[in-house]
DRENVOTOR-512892 format. One record per residue (C-alpha): x, y, z; residue number from 1. Coordinates in Angstrom, 2 decimals. Layout:
<kolmis>
KOLMI       xx       yy       zz  num
KOLMI        X        Y        Z  NUM
...
</kolmis>
This chain:
<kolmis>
KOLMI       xx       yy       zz  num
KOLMI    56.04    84.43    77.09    1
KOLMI    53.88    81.45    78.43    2
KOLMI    53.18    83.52    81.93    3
KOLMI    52.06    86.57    79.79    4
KOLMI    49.70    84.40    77.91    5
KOLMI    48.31    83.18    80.66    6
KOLMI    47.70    86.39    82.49    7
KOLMI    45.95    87.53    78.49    8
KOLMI    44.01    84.27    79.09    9
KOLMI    42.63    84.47    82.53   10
KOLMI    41.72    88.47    81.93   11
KOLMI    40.08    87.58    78.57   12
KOLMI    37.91    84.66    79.78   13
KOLMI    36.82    86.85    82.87   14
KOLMI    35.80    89.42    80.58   15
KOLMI    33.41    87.14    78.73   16
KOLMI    29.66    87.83    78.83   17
KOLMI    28.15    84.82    80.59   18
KOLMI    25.36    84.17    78.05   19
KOLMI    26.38    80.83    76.33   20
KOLMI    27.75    80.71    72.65   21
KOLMI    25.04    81.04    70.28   22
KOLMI    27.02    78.99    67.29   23
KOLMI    29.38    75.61    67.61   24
KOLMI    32.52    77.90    66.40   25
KOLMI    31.81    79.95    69.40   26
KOLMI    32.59    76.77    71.76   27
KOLMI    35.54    74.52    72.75   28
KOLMI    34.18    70.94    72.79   29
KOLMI    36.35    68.60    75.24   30
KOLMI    37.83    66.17    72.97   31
KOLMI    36.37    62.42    72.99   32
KOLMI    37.89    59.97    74.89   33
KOLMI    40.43    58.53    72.86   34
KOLMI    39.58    54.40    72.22   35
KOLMI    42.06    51.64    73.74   36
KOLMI    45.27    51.77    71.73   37
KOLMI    46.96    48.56    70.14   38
KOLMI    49.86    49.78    70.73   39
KOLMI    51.71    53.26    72.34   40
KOLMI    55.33    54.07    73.21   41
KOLMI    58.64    56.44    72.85   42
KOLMI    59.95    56.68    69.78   43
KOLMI    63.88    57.80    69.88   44
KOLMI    63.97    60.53    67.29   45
KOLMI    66.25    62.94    66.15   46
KOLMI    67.46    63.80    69.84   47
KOLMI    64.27    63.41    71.88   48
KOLMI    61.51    60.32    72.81   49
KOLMI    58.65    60.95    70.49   50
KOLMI    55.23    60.02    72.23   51
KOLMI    53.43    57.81    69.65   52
KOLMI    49.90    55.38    69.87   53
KOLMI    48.25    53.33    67.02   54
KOLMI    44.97    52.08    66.72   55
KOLMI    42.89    49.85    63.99   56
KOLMI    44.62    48.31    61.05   57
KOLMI    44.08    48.91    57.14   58
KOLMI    45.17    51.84    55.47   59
KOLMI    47.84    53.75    57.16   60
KOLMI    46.70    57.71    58.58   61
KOLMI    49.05    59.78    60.63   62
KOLMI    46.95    62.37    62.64   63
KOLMI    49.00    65.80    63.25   64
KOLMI    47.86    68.38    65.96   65
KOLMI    48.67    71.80    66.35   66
KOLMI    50.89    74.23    67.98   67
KOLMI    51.16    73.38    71.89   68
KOLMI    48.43    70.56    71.59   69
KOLMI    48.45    66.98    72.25   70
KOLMI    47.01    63.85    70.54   71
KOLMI    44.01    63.39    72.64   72
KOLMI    42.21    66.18    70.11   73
KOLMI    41.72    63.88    67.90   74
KOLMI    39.55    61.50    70.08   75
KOLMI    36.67    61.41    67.52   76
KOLMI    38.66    60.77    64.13   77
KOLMI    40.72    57.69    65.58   78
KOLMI    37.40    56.21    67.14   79
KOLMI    36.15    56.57    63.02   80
KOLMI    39.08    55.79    61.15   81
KOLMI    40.26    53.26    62.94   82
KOLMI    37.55    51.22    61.87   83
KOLMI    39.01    50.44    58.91   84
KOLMI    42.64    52.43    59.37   85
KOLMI    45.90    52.02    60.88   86
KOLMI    45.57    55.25    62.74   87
KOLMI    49.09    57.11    64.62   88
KOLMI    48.73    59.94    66.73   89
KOLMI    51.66    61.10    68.56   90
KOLMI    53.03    63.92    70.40   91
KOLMI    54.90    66.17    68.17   92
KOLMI    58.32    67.11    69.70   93
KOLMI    57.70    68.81    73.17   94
KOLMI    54.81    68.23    73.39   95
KOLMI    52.36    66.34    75.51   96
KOLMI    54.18    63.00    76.61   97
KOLMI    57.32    64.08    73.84   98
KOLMI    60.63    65.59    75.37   99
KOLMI    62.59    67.99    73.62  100
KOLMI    65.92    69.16    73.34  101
KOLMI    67.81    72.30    73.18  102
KOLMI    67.56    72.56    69.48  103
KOLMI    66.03    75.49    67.91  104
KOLMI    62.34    74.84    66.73  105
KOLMI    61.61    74.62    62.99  106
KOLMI    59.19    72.84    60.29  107
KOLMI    61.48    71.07    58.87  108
KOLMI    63.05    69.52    62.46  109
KOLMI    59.50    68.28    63.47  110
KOLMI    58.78    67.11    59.81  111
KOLMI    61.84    64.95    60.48  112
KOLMI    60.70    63.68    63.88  113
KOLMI    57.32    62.81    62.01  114
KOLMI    59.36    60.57    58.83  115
KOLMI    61.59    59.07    61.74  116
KOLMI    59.02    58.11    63.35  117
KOLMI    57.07    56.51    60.64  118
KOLMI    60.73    54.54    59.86  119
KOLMI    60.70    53.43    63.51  120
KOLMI    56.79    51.85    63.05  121
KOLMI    58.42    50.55    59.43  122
KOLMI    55.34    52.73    57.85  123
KOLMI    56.27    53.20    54.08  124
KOLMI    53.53    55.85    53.12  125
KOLMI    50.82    57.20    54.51  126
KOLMI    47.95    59.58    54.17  127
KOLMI    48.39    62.27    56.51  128
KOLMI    45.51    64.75    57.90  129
KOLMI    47.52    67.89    59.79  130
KOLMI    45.87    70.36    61.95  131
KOLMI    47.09    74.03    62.26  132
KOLMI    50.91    73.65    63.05  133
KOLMI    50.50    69.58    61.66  134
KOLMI    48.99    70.92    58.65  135
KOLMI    52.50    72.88    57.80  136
KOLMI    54.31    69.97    58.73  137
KOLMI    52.54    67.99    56.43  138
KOLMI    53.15    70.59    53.49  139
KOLMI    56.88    70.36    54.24  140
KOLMI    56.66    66.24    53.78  141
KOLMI    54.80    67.15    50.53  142
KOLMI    57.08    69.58    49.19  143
KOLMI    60.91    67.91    50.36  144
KOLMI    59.23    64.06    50.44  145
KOLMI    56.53    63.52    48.77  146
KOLMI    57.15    59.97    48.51  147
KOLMI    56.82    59.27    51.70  148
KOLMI    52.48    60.38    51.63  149
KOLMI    49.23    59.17    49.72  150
KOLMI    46.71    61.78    50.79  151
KOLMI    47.44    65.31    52.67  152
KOLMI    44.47    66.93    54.16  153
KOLMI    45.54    69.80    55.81  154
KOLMI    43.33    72.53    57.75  155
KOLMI    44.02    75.64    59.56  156
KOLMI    47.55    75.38    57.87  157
KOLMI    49.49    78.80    56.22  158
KOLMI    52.80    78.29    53.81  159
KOLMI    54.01    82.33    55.09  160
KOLMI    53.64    84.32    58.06  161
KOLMI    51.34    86.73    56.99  162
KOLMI    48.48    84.07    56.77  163
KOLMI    48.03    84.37    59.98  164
KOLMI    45.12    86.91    61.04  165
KOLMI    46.58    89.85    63.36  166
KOLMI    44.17    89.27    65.83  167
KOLMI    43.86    85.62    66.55  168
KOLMI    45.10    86.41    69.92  169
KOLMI    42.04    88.89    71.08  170
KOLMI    39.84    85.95    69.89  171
KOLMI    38.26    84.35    73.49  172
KOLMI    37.71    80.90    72.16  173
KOLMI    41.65    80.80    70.91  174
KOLMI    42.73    81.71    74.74  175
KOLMI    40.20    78.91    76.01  176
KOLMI    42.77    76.76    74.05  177
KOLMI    45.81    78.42    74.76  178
KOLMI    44.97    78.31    78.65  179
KOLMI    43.26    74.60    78.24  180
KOLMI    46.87    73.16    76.87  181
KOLMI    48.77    74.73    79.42  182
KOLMI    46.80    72.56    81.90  183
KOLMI    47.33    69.50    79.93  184
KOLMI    50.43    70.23    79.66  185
KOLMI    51.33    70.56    83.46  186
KOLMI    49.35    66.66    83.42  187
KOLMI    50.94    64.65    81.25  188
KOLMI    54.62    65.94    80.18  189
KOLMI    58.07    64.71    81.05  190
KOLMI    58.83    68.37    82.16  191
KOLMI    55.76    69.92    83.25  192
KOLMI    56.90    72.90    85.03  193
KOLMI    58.84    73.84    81.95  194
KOLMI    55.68    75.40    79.90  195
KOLMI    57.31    78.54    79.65  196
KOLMI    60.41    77.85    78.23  197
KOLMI    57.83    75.53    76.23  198
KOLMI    56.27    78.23    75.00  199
KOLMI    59.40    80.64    74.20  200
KOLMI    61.15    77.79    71.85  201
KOLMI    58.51    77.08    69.80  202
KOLMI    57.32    80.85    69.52  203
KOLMI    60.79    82.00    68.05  204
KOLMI    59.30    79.27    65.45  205
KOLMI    56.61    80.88    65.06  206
KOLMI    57.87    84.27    64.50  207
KOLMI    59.66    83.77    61.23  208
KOLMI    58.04    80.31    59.51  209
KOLMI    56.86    78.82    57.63  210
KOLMI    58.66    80.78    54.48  211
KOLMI    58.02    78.90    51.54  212
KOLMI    57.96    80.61    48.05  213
KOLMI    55.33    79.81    44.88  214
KOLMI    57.65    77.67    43.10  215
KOLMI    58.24    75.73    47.05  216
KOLMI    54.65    75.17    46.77  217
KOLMI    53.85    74.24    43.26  218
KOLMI    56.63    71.76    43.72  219
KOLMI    53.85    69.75    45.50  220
KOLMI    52.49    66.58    43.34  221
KOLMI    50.97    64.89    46.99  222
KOLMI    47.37    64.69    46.40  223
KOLMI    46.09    67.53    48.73  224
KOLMI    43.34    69.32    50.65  225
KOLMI    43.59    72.50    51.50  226
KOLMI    40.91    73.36    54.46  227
KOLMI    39.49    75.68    56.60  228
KOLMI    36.71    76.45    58.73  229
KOLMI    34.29    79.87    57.86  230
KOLMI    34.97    80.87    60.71  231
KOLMI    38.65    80.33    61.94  232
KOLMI    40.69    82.21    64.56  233
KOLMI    43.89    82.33    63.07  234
KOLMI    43.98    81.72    59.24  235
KOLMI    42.70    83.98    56.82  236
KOLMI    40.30    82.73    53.90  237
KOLMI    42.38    85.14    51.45  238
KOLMI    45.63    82.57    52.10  239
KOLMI    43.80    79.66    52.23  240
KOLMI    42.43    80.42    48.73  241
KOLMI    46.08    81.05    47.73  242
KOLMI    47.54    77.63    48.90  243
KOLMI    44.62    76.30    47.15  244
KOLMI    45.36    77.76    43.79  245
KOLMI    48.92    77.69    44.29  246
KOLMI    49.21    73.83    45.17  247
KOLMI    48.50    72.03    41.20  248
KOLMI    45.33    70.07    41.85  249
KOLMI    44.87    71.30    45.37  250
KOLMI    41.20    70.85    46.31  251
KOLMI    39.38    73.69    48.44  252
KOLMI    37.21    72.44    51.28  253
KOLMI    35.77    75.20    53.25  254
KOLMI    34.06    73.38    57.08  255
KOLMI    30.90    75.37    57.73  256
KOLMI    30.18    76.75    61.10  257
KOLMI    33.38    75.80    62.41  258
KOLMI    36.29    77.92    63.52  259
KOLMI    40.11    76.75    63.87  260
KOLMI    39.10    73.98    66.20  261
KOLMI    36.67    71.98    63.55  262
KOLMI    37.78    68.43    64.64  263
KOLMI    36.30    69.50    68.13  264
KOLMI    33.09    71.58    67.05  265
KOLMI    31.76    69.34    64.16  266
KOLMI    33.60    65.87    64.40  267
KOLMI    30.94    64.06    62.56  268
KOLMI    31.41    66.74    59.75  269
KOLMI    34.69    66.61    60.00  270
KOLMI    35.64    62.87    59.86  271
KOLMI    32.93    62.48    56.39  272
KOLMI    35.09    65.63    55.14  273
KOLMI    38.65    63.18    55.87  274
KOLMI    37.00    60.27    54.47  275
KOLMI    35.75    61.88    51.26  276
KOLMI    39.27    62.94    50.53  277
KOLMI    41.35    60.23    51.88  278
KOLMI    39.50    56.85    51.09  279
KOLMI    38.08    58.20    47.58  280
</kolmis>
């Protein structure tokens, strides 16, 4: 799976015109450099060592990435929230720095990892901002423990399959990102010539979940954000309107000019967006 998507990558990005992008959701930003952590380590979780790094005090804000990304994306928000937040990233489970097991790939395993985790750093409750795949991790700890978050902000995130758009795969800037974490990957994990099988785990995920049902959703009494850029990849505005109305009190904020990768294109925009919803 991984070495076809590579091969879809390289032949897509070859095939680009060379003029530059005329519009920030037409580019992938490097992430910032991520500031000096008080504190990073391996969390034993559920099976596997949990990559994990804090930063800041006040507050507490757990920062969830997306499907095969890493938490170096979120370079910009910790340098901002960490001014006045206890700010985790980690690794979700194989993942960047994180091992993994043998065990089959599901929300509700890596929503697990996430809680254990926050039991290992004795963290109560916290707000939680998810992107993509962390934004469906973060509406299972709303809907099966709710106690356990203040805030959810979650962008880029779908409750069923079909909220993905069909094509997010023809899309050039998604197979920048697709071939871009593949070379992280081979950096910085425990098993880096493992992508593939990576890749193949996590997709058998993806193929069937999430699954969750109305009454799953309007089970939800987290304060929540539901949010997406005008121009993303890989959700469709016609679901994220439906989470929206779905969730009871779920607020709608739409990122303009932005595409799946918001936290990259605007981060200025995007870290006043967190703030207004997390600190008000």
């Amino acid at each position: 799976m991984a070495a076809v998507l590579k091969i879809f990558c390289a032949l897509l990005l070859l095939s680009a015109a060379p003029a530059r992008a005329a519009e920030r959701w037409q580019e992938l930003p490097e992430p910032a450099p991520l500031p000096q952590a008080a504190k990073t380590g391996k969390a034993p979780v559920n099976g596997i060592e949990l990559y994990y790094a804090i930063y800041g005090s006040g507050p507490p804000v757990l920062l969830i990435h997306g499907g095969l990304g890493y938490s170096e994306v979120w370079g910009a928000q910790v340098a901002d929230l960490s001014r006045d937040h206890t700010v985790i990233v980690a690794d979700s489970r194989g993942h960047g720095r994180s091992t993994r097991n043998a065990e089959p790939y599901s929300y509700d395993l890596m929503s697990s990892d996430y809680l254990a985790l926050l039991d290992y750093l004795k963290i109560e409750k916290t707000a939680l901002v998810g992107w993509s795949d962390g934004g469906i991790i973060g509406l299972d700890i709303a809907i099966h423990h709710p106690e356990r978050l203040t805030k959810l902000f979650a962008q880029a995130a779908n409750s069923k399959v079909d909220g993905v758009i069909p094509t997010v795969m023809e899309d050039k800037i998604f197979a920048a990102y697709i071939e871009k974490a593949g070379e992280v990957y081979n950096k910085i994990s425990p098993t880096p010539t493992e992508y593939d099988a990576f890749v193949t785990q996590i997709s058998n995920m993806w193929a069937s979940q999430p699954n969750w049902s109305d009454n799953d959703l309007k089970k939800i009494t987290t304060p929540t954000a539901i949010v997406l850029g005008d121009h993303d990849e890989a959700i469709s505005r016609k679901h994220t309107d439906y989470l929206a109305k779905t969730i009871p009190g779920a607020k709608l904020m739409i990122l303009e000019n932005t595409s799946h990768f918001a936290m990259l294109q605007d981060p200025e925009g995007y870290n006043k967006t967190v703030r207004e919803f997390i600190d008000q």
